[in-house]
LOZA-529471 format. One line per field, with one value per atom (N, C-alpha, C, CB): atom name; residue in three letters; x, y, z; residue number from 1. Coordinates in Angstrom, 1 decimal, decimal comma. Glycine has a CB too. Layout:
! LOZA-529471
atome <- [CA;...]
residu <- [ALA;...]
px <- [X;...]
py <- [Y;...]
pz <- [Z;...]
num <- [NUM;...]
***
This chain:
! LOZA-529471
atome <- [N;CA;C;CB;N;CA;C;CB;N;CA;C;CB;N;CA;C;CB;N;CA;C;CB;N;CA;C;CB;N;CA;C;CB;N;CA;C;CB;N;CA;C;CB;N;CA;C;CB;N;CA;C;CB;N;CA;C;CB;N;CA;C;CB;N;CA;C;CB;N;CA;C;CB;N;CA;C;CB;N;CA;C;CB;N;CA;C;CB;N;CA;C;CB;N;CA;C;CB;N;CA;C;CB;N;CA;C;CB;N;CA;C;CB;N;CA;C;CB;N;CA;C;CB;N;CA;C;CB;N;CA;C;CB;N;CA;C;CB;N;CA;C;CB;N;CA;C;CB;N;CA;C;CB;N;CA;C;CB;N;CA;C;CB;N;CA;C;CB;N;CA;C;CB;N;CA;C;CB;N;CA;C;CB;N;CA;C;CB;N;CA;C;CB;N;CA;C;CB;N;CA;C;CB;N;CA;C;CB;N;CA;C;CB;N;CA;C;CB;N;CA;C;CB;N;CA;C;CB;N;CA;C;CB;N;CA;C;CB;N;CA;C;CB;N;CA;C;CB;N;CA;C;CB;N;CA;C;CB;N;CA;C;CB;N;CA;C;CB;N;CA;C;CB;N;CA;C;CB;N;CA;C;CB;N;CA;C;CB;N;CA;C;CB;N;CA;C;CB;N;CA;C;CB;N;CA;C;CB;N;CA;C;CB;N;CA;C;CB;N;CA;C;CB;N;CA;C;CB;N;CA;C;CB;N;CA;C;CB;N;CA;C;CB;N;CA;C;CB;N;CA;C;CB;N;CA;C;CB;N;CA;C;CB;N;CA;C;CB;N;CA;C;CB;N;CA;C;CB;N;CA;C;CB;N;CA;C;CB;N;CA;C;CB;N;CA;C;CB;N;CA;C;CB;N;CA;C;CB;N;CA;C;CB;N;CA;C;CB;N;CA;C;CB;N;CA;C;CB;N;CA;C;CB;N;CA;C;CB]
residu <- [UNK;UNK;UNK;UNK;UNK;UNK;UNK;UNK;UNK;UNK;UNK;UNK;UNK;UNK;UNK;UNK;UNK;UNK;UNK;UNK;UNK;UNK;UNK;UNK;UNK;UNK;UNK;UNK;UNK;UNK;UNK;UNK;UNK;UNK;UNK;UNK;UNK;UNK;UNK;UNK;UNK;UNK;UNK;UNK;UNK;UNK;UNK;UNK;UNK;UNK;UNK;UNK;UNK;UNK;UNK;UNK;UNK;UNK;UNK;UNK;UNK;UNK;UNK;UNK;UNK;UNK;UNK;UNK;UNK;UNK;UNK;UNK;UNK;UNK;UNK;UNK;UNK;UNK;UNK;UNK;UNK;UNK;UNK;UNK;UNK;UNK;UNK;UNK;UNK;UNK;UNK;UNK;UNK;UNK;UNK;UNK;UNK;UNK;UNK;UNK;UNK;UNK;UNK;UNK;UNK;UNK;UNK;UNK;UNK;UNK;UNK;UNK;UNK;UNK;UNK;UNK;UNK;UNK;UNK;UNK;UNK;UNK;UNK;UNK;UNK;UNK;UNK;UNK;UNK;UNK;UNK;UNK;UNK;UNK;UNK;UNK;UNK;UNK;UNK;UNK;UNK;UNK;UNK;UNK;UNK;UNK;UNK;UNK;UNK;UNK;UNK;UNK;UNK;UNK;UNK;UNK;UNK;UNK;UNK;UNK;UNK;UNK;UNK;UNK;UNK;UNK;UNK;UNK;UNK;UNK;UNK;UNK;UNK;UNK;UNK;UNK;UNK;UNK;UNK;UNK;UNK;UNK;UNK;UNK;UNK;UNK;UNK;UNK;UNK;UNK;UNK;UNK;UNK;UNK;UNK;UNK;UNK;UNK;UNK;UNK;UNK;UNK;UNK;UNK;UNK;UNK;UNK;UNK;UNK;UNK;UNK;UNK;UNK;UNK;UNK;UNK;UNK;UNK;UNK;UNK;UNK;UNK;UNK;UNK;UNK;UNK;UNK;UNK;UNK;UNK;UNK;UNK;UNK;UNK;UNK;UNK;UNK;UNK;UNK;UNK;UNK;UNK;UNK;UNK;UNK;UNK;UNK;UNK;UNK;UNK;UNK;UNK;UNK;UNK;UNK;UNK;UNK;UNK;UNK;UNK;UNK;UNK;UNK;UNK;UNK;UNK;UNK;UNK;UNK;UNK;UNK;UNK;UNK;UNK;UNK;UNK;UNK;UNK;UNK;UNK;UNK;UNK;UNK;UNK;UNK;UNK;UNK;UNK;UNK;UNK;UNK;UNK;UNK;UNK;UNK;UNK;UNK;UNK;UNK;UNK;UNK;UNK;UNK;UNK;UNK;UNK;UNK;UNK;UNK;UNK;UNK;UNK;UNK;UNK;UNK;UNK;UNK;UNK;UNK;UNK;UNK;UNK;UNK;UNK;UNK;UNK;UNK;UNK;UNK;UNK;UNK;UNK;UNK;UNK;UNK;UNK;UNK;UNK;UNK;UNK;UNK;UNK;UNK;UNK;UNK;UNK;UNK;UNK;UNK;UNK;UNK;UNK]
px <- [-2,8;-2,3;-0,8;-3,0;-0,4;0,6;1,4;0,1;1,2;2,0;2,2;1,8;1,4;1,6;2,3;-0,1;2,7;3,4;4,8;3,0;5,0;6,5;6,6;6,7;5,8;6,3;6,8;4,5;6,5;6,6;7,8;4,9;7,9;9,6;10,6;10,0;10,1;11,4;11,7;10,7;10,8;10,8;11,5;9,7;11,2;12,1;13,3;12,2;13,5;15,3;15,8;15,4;15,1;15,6;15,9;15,4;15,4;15,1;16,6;13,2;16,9;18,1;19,4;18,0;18,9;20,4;21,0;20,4;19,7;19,8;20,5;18,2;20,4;20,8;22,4;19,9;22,6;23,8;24,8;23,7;24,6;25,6;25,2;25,3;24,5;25,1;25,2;23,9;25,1;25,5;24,8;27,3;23,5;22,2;21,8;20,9;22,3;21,7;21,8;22,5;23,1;22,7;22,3;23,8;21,7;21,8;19,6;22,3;19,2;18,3;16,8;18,8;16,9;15,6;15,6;15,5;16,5;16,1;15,3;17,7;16,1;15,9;14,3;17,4;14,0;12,3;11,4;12,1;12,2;11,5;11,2;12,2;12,0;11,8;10,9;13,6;10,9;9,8;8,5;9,8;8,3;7,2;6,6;7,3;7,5;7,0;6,6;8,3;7,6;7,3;6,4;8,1;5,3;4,1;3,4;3,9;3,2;2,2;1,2;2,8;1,8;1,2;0,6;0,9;1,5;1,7;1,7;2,6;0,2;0,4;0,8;-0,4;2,0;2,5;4,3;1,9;4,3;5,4;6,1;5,5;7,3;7,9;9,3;7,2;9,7;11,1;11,7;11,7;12,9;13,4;14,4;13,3;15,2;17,1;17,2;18,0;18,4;18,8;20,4;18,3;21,0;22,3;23,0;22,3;23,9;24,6;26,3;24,4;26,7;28,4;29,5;28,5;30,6;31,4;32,6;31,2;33,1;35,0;35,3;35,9;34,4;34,7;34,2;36,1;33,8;33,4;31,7;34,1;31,4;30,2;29,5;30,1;28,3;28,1;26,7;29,1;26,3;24,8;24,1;24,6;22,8;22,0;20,6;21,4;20,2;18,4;18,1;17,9;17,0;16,7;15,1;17,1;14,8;13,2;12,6;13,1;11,2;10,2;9,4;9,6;9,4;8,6;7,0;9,5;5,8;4,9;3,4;4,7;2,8;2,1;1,1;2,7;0,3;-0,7;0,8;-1,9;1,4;2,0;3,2;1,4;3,6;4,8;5,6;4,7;7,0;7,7;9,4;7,2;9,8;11,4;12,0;12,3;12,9;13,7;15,0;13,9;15,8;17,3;18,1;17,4;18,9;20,0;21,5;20,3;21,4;23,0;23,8;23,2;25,2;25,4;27,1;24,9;28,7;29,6;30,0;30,3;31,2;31,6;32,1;33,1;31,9;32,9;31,5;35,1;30,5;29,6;28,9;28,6;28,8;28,1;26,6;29,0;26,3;24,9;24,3;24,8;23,2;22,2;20,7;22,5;20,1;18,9;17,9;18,0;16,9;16,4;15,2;16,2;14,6;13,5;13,2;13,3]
py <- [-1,7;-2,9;-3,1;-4,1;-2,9;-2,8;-1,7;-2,1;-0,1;0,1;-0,5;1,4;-0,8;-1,7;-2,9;-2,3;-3,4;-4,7;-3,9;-5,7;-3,1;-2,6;-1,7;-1,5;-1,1;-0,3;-1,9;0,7;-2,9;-3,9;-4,5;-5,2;-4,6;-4,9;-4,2;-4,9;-3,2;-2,1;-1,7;-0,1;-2,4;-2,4;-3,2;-2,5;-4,3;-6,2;-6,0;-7,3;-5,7;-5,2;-4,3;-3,5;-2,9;-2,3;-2,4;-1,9;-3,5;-4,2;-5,3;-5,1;-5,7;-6,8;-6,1;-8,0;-4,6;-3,9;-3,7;-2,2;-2,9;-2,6;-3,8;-2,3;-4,7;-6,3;-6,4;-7,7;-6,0;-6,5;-5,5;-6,3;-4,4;-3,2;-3,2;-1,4;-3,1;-2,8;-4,1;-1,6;-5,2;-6,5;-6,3;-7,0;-6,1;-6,3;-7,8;-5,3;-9,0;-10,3;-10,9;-11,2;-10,7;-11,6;-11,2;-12,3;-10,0;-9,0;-10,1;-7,3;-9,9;-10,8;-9,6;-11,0;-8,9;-7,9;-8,1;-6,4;-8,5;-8,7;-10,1;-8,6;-11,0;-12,4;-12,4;-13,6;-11,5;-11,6;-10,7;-10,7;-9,8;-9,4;-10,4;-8,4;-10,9;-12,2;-13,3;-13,0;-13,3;-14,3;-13,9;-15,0;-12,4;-11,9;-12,1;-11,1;-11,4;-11,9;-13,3;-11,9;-14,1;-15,4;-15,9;-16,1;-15,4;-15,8;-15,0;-16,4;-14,0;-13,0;-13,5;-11,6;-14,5;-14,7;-14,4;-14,8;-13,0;-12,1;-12,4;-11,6;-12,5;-13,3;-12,9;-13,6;-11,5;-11,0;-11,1;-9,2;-11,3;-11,2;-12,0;-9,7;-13,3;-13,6;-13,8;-14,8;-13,2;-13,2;-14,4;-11,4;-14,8;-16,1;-15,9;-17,2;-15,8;-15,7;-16,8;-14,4;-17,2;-18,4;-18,3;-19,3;-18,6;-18,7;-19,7;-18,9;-20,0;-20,8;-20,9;-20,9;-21,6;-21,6;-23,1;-21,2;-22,6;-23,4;-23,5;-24,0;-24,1;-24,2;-22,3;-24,3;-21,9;-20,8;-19,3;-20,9;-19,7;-18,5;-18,6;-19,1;-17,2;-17,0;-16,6;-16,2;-17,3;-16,6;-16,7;-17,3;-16,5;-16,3;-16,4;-15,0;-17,3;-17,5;-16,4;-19,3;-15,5;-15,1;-15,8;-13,5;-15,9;-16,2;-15,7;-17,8;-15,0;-14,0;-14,4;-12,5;-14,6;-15,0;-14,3;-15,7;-13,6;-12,5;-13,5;-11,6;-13,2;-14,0;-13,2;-16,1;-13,1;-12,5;-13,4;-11,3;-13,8;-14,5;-15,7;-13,4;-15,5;-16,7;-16,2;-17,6;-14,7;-14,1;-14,4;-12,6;-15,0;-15,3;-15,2;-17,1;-14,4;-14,5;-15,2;-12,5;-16,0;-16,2;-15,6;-17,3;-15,0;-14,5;-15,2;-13,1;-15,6;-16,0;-15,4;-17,7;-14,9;-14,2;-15,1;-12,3;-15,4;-16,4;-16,2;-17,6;-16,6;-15,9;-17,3;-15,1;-17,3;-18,5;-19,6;-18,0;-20,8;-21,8;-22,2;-20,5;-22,0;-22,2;-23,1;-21,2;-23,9;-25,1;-25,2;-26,6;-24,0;-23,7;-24,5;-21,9;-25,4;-26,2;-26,2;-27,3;-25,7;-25,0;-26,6;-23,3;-26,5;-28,0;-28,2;-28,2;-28,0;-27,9;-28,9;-27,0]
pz <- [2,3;2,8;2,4;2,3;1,4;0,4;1,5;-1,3;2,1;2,5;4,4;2,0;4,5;6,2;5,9;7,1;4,8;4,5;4,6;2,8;3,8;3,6;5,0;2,0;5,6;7,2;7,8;8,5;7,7;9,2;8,2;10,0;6,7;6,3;6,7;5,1;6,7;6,7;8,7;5,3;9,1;10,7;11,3;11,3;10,6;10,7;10,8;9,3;9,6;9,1;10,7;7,1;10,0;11,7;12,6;12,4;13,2;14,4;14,3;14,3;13,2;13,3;13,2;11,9;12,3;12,5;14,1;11,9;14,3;15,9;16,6;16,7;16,7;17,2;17,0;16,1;15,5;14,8;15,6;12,9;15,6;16,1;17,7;15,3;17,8;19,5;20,3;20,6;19,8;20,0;21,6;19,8;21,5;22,5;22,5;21,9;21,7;21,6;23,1;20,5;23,6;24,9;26,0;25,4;26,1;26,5;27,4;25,1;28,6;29,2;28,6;31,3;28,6;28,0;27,0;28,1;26,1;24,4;24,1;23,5;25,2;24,9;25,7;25,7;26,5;27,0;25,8;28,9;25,2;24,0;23,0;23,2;22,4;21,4;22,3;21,0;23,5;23,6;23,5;24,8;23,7;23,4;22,5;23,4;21,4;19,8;19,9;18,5;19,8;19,7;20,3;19,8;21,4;21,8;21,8;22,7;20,7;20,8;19,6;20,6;18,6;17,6;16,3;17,9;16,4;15,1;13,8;15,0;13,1;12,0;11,1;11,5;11,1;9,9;10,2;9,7;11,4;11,6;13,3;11,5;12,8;14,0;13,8;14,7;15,0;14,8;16,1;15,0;15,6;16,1;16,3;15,5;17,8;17,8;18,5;18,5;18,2;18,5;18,7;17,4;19,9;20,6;20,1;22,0;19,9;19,9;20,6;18,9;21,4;21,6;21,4;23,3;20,9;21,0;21,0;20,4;21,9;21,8;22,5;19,3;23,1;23,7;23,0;23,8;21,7;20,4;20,5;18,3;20,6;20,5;19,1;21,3;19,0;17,5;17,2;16,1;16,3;16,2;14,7;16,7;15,1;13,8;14,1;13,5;13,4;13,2;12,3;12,7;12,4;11,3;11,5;11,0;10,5;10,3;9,3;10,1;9,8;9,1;8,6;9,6;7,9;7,3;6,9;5,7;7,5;6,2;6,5;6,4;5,1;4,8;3,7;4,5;3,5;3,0;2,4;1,6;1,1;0,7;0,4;-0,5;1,3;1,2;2,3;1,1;1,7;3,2;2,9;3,9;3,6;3,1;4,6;2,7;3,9;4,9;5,2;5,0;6,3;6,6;7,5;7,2;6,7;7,9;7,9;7,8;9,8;9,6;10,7;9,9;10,2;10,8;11,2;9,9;11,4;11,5;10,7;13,0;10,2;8,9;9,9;7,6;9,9;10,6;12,4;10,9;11,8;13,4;13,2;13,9;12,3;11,6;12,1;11,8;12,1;12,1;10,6;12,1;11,3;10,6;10,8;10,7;9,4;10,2;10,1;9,3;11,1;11,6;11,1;13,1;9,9;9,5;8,8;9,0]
num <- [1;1;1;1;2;2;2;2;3;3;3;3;4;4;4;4;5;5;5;5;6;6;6;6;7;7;7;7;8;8;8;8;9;9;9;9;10;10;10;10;11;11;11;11;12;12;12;12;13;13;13;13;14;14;14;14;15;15;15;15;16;16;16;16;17;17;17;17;18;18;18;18;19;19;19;19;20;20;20;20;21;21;21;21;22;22;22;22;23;23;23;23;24;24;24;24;25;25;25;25;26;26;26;26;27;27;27;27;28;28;28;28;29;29;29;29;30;30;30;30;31;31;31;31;32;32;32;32;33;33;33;33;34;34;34;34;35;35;35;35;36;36;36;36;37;37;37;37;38;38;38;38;39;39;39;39;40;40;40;40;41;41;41;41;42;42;42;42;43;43;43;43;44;44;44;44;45;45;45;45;46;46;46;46;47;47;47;47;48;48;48;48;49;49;49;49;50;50;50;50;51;51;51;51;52;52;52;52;53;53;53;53;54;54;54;54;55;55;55;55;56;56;56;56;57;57;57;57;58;58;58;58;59;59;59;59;60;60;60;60;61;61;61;61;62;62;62;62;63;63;63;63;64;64;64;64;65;65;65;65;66;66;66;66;67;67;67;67;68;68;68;68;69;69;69;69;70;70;70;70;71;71;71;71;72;72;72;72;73;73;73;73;74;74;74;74;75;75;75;75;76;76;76;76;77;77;77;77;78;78;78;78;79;79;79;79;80;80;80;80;81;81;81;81;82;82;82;82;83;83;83;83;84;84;84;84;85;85;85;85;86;86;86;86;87;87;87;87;88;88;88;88]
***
């Protein structure tokens, strides 16, 4: 179990690099991927992107939910000055 917890961390991450560099976020197949996840119901794993614009600057919050019985990391990547506020 121990090693299927660390394959799907170390897949998470992957998955956000991929995102970060080829700047695939606005991209209409990624944004139908993430809805996938997000209604597939994956009890180990959902991932959440979230757009934001303003004053003409584009920029961006993930934020990933890693959770596993009472394991849960949260990530947020965000650009400085987007006054991203998370709503919880």
């Amino acid at each position: 179990m121990n090693r299927l917890k660390s394959f799907l961390h170390h897949l998470t991450f992957l998955i956000i690099k991929l995102v970060l560099t080829t700047r695939l976020l606005y991209s209409l197949p990624l944004l139908a991927l993430n809805q996938i996840i997000a209604r597939s119901n994956l009890p180990l794993l959902a991932l959440y992107m979230r757009m934001y614009s303003a004053n003409m600057h584009k920029f961006m919050a993930i934020s990933v939910h890693w959770v596993f019985g009472d394991f849960l990391i949260d990530s947020y990547f965000a650009l400085p000055g987007d006054g991203f506020i998370e709503d919880r």
